[in-house]
C-alpha positions as CSV (number, residue, x, y, z in Angstrom):
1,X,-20.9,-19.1,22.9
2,X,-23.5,-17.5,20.4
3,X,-23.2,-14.0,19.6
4,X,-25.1,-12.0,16.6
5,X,-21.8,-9.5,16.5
6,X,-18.5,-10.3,18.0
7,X,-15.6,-8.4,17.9
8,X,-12.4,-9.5,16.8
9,X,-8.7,-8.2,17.0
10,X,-4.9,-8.8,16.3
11,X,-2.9,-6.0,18.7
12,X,0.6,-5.9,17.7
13,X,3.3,-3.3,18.5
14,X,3.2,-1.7,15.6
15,X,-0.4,-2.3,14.1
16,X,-3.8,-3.2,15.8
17,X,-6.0,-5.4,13.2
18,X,-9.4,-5.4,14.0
19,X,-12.8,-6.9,12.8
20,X,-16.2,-8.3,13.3
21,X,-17.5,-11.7,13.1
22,X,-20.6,-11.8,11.6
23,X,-24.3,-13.2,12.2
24,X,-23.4,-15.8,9.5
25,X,-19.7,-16.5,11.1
26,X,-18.0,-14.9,8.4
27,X,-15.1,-12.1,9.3
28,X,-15.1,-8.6,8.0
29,X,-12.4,-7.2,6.5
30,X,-10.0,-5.9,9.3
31,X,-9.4,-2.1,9.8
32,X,-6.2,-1.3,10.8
33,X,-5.1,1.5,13.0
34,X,-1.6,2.8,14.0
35,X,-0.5,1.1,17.2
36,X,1.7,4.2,18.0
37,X,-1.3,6.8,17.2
38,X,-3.1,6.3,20.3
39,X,-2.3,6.4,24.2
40,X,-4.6,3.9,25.4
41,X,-5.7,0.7,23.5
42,X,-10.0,1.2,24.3
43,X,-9.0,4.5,22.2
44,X,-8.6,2.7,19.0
45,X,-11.0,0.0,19.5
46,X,-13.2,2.7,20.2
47,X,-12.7,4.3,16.9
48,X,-13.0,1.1,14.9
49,X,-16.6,0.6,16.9
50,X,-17.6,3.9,15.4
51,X,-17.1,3.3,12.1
52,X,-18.2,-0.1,12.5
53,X,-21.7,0.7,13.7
54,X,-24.3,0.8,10.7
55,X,-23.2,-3.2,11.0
56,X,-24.2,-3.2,14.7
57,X,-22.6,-3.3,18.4
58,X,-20.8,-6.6,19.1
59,X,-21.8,-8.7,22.5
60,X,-18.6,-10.3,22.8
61,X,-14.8,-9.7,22.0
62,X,-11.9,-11.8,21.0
63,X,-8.2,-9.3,21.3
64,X,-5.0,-11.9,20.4
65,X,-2.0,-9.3,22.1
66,X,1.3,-9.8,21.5
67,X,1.7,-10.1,25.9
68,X,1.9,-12.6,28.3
69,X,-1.4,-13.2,29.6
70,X,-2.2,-14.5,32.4
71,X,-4.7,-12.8,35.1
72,X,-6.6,-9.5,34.5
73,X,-3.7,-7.2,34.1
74,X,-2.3,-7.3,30.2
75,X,1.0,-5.3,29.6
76,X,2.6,-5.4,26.0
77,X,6.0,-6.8,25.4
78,X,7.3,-4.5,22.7
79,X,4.6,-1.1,23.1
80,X,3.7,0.5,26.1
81,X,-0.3,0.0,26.3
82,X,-1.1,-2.0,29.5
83,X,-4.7,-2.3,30.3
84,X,-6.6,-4.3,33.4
85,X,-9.2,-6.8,31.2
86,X,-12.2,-5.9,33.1
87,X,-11.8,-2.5,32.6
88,X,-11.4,-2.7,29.1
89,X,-14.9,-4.8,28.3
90,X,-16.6,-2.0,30.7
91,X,-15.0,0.8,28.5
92,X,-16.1,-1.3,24.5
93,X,-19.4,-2.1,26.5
94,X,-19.2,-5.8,26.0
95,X,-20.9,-8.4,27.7
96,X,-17.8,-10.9,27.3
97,X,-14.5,-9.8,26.6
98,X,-11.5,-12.8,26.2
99,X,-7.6,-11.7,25.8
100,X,-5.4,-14.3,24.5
101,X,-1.4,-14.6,23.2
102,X,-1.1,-13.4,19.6
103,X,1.0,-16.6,18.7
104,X,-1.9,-18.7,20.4
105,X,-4.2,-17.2,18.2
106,X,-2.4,-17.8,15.1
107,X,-2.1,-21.5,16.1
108,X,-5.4,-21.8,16.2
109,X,-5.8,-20.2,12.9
110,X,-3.8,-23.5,11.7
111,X,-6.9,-25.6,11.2
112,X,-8.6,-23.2,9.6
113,X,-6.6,-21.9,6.6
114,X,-7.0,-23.1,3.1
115,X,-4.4,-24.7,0.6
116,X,-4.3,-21.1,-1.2
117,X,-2.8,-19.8,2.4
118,X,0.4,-21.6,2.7
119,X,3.2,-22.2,0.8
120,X,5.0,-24.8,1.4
121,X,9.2,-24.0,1.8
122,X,11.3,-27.5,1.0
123,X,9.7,-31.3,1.2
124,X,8.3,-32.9,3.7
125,X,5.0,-34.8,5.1
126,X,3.1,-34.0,8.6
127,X,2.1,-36.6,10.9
128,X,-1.2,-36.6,11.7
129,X,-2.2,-35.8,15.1
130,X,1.7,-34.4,15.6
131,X,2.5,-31.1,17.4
132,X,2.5,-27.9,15.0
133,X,5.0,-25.5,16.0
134,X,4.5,-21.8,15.2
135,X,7.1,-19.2,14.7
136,X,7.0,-15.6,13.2
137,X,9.4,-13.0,13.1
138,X,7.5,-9.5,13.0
139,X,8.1,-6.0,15.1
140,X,9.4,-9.2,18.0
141,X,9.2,-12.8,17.1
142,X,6.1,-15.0,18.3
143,X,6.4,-18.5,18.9
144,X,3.7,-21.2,19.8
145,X,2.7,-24.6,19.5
146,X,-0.1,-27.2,19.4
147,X,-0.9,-30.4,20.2
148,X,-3.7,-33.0,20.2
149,X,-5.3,-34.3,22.8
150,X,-8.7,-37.0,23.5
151,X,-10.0,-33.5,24.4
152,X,-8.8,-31.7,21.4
153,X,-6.0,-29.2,20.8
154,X,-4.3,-28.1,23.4
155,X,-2.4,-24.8,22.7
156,X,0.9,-24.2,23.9
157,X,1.6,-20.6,24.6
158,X,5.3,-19.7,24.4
159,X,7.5,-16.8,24.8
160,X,10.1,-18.9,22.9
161,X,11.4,-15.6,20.8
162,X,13.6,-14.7,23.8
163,X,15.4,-17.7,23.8
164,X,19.2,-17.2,23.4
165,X,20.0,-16.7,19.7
166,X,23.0,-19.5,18.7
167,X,25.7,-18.9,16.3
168,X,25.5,-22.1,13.0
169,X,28.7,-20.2,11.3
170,X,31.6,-18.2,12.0
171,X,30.1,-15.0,10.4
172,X,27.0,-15.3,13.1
173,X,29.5,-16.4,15.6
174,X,31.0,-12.8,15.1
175,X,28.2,-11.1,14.8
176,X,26.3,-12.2,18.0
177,X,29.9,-11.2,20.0
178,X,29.7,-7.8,18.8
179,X,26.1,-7.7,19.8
180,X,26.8,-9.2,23.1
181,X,29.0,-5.7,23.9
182,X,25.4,-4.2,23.1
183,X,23.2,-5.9,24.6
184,X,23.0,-7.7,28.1
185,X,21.2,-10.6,26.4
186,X,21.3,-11.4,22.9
187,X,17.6,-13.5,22.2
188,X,16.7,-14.7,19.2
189,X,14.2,-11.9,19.0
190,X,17.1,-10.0,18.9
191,X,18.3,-10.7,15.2
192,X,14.8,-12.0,13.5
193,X,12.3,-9.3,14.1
194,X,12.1,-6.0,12.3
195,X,14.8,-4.6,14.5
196,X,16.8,-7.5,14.3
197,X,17.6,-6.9,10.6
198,X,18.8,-3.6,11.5
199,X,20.8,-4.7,14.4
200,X,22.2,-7.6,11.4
201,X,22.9,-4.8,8.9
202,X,24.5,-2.8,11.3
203,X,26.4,-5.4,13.2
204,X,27.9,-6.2,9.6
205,X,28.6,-3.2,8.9
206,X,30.6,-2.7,11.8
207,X,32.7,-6.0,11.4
208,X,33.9,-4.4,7.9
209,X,34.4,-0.9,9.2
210,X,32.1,0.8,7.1
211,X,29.4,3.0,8.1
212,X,26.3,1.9,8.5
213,X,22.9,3.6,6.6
214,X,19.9,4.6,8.7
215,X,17.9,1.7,6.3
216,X,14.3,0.6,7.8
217,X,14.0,-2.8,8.0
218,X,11.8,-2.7,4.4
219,X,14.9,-1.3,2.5
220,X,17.4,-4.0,4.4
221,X,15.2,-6.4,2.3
222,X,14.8,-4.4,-0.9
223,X,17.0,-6.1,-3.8
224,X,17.3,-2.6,-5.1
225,X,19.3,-1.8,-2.2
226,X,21.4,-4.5,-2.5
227,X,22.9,-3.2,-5.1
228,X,24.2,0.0,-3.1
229,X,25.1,-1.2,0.1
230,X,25.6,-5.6,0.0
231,X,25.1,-5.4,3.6
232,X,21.7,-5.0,3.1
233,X,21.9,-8.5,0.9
234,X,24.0,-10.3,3.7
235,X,22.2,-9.3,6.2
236,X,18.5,-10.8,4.8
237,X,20.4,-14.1,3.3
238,X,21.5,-14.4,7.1
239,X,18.2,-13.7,8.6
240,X,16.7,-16.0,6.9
241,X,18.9,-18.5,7.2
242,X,19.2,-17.9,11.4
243,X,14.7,-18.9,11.0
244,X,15.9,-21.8,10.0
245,X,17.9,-22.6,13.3
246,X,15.0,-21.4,15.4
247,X,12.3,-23.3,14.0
248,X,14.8,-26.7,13.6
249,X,15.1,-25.8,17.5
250,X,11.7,-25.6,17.9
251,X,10.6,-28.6,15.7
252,X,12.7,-30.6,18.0
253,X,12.4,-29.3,21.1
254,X,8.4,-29.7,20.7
255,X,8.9,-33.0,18.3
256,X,6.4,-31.1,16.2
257,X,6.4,-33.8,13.3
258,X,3.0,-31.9,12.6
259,X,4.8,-29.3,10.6
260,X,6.2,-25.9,11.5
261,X,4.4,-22.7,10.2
262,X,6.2,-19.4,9.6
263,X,4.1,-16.6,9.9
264,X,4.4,-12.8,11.3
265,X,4.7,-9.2,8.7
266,X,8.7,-10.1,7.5
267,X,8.4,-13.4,5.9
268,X,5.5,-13.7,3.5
269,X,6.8,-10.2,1.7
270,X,9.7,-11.5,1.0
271,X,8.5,-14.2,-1.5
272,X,11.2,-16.2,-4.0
273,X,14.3,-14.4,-1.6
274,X,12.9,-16.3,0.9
275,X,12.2,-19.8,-0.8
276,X,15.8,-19.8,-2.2
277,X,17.2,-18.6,1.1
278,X,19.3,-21.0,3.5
279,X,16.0,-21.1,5.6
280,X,15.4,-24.6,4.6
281,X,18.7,-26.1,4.7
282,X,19.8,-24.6,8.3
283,X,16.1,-26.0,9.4
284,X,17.1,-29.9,8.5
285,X,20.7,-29.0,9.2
286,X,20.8,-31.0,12.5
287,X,23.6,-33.4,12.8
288,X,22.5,-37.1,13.3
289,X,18.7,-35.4,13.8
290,X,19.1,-34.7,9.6
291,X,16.3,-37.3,8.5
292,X,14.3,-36.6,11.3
293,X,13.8,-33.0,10.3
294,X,13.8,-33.9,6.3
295,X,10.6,-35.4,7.3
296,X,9.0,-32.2,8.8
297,X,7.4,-29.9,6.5
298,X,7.4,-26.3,6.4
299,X,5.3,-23.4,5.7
300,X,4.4,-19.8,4.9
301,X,1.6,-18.5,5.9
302,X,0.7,-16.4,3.7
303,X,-2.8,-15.8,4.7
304,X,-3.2,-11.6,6.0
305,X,-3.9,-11.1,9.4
306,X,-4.6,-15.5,10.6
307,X,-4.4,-14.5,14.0
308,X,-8.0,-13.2,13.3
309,X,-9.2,-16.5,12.2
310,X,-7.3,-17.7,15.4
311,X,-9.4,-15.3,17.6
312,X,-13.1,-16.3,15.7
313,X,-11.9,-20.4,16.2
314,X,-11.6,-19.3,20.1
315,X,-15.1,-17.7,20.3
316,X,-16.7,-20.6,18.8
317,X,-15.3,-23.0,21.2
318,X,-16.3,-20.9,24.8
């Protein structure tokens, strides 16, 4: 598809990230508005059109959602905007407007990203051609996946975040029973999101009869507030180190010798905690499956906003 303009947008719970491709195929830098400000998704695209026109009206859009999508009707998993598709390019006055899956999008953005955009987290060497799992905790917890094909890359769209979260340790086995009193169904969105933390720090809390501080999920990762409350610390050492279950799930479950790539608003701010965490070490920890996953590489993405690469990748190929 050829388009002069072409709008361009990651829609998360908590922040909508928007952009324009331009004539030359570059990508603006994204605006970003207050998921929670407005009542109706057009409204803040609208907004971001207005202060986007001395540049010029986009023909064509590209929105990655955190949603299931599939058919006209989009509904949000974690915010409460819900939108018919057709509807919305009639309201932004587009000529084509595409919705895909957030986590799609940023598997897409894969191919694209430089060396200065990752970080790698342990050892290990992709297989060409593999499958590439995707997996980033945020305000949920995205997962996705790709693999290669004689046609090309075939995306894999997944809502693999509400998988059921399993205990590697006694500590997690105890906290996931007292959050099974809470909670009908305890995913593993349920522990490695922005809430999750919280539900961690609390859960801890609980388990040693101490009260529990109304900390967002920004402090539960300060080191400063380690030093008041070691919740806070036990709670990020075991959030990262429950990642590293997930994506040695996923890694296996998809055989993405590729590489797995963490991405999503929690992981790449927490830098050196992070690299010297028990992510990497509960990723290869696997039982007979250990050299398997020794061999799999892992990343940070710590690229802002790939999803929007993601999105301009998926206009080029219509």
């Amino acid at each position: 598809m050829s388009s002069n303009l072409a709008l361009v947008g990651d829609i998360g719970a908590t922040n909508a990230r928007l952009a324009m491709i331009r004539s030359d195929g570059t990508i603006s830098a994204p605006r970003v508005y207050d998921s929670q400000a407005d009542s109706d998704i057009a409204k803040a695209i609208l907004s971001f059109l207005a202060e986007e026109r001395p540049t010029g009206k986009p023909d064509d859009g590209v929105l990655a959602i955190a949603a299931v999508v599939s058919g006209n009707e989009v509904r949000m998993i974690n915010h409460p905007w819900h939108f018919l598709i057709e509807d919305l390019r009639i309201r932004l006055g587009l000529r084509e407007l595409h919705i895909i899956n957030d986590f799609a999008a940023n598997a897409l953005a894969i191919s694209e990203l430089g060396e200065s955009d990752i970080v790698e987290v342990g050892s290990g060497s992709g297989v060409i051609d593999a499958p590439i799992g995707v997996v980033g905790p945020g305000t949920g917890l995205g997962m996705s996946a790709f693999l290669h094909s004689e046609g090309g890359i075939v995306l894999l769209e997944s809502e693999g975040g509400h998988v059921t979260m399993p205990a590697a340790t006694s500590r997690e086995a105890e906290v996931l029973d007292l959050m099974r009193r809470r909670y009908d169904h305890v995913s593993a969105e349920r522990v490695l999101s922005g809430q999750g933390l919280v539900n961690l720090y609390e859960a801890l809390c609980e388990l040693e009869n101490l009260s529990s501080a109304s900390f967002t999920p920004a402090q539960i990762t300060d080191a400063q507030i380690w030093r008041e409350d070691p919740r806070t610390q036990e709670a990020t050492g075991m959030f990262c180190a429950m990642l590293g279950t997930v994506a040695g799930n996923l890694a296996l479950t998809l055989g993405a010798r590729g590489g797995v790539y963490i991405t999503g608003g929690i992981v790449p701010k927490l830098g050196r905690v992070f690299f010297e965490s028990d992510f990497r070490t509960r990723f290869q920890a696997k039982g007979r499956f250990l050299n398997y996953l020794e061999a799999i590489p892992t990343y940070v993405i710590t690229r802002p906003v790939p999803a929007l690469l993601g999105a301009a990748r998926y206009l080029r190929q219509l």
